[in-house]
C-alpha positions as CSV (number, residue, x, y, z in Angstrom):
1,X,0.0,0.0,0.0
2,X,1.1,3.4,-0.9
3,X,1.9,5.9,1.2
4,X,-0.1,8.8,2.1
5,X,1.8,11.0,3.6
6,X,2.9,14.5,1.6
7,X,6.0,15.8,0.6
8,X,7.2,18.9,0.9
9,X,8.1,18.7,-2.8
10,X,4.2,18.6,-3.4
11,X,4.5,22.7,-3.0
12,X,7.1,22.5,-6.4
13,X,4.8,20.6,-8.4
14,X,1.4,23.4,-7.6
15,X,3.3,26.1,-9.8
16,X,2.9,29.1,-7.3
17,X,4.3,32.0,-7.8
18,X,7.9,32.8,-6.7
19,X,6.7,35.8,-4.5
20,X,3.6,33.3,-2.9
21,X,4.5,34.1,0.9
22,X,4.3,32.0,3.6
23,X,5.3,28.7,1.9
24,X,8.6,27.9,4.6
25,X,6.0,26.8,7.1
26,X,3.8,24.5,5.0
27,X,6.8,23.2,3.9
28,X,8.5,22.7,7.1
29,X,4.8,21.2,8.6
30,X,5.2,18.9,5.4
31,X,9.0,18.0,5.9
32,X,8.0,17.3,9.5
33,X,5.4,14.4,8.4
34,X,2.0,15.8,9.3
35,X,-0.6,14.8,7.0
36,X,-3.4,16.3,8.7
37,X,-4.2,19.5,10.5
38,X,-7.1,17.7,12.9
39,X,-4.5,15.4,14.1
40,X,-1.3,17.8,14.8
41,X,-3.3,21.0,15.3
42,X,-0.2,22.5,16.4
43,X,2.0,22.1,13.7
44,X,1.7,25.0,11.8
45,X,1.9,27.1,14.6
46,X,4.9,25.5,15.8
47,X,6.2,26.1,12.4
48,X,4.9,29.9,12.1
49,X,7.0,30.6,15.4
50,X,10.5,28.9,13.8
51,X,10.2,30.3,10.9
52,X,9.5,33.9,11.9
C-alpha cells in the first residue's frame, strides 16, 4: 500500500508563484510528516513561530 503522507516537494509541483508568501512553514509542517491538520493541530503554529 502506498503511502499517504505528503512531501514537501508537493508545494514544487502546484506552480505558485515565486513571491507566494508564507510557503517555509507548510513546507517545514510537510517536511516534518503531518498529513493532517485535525491530528497535529499544532503544527503549523509550531512552524509559524520557527520560521518567523
Amino acid at each position: 500500500m502506498a503511502s499517504r503522507a505528503l512531501h514537501p516537494a508537493l508545494l514544487d509541483r502546484l506552480d505558485l508563484p515565486a513571491d507566494t508568501r508564507h510557503l517555509a512553514e507548510p513546507r517545514q509542517v510537510l517536511a516534518a510528516g503531518h498529513e493532517n491538520h485535525h491530528r497535529s493541530p499544532g503544527a503549523r503554529d509550531d512552524a509559524a513561530r520557527s520560521c518567523s
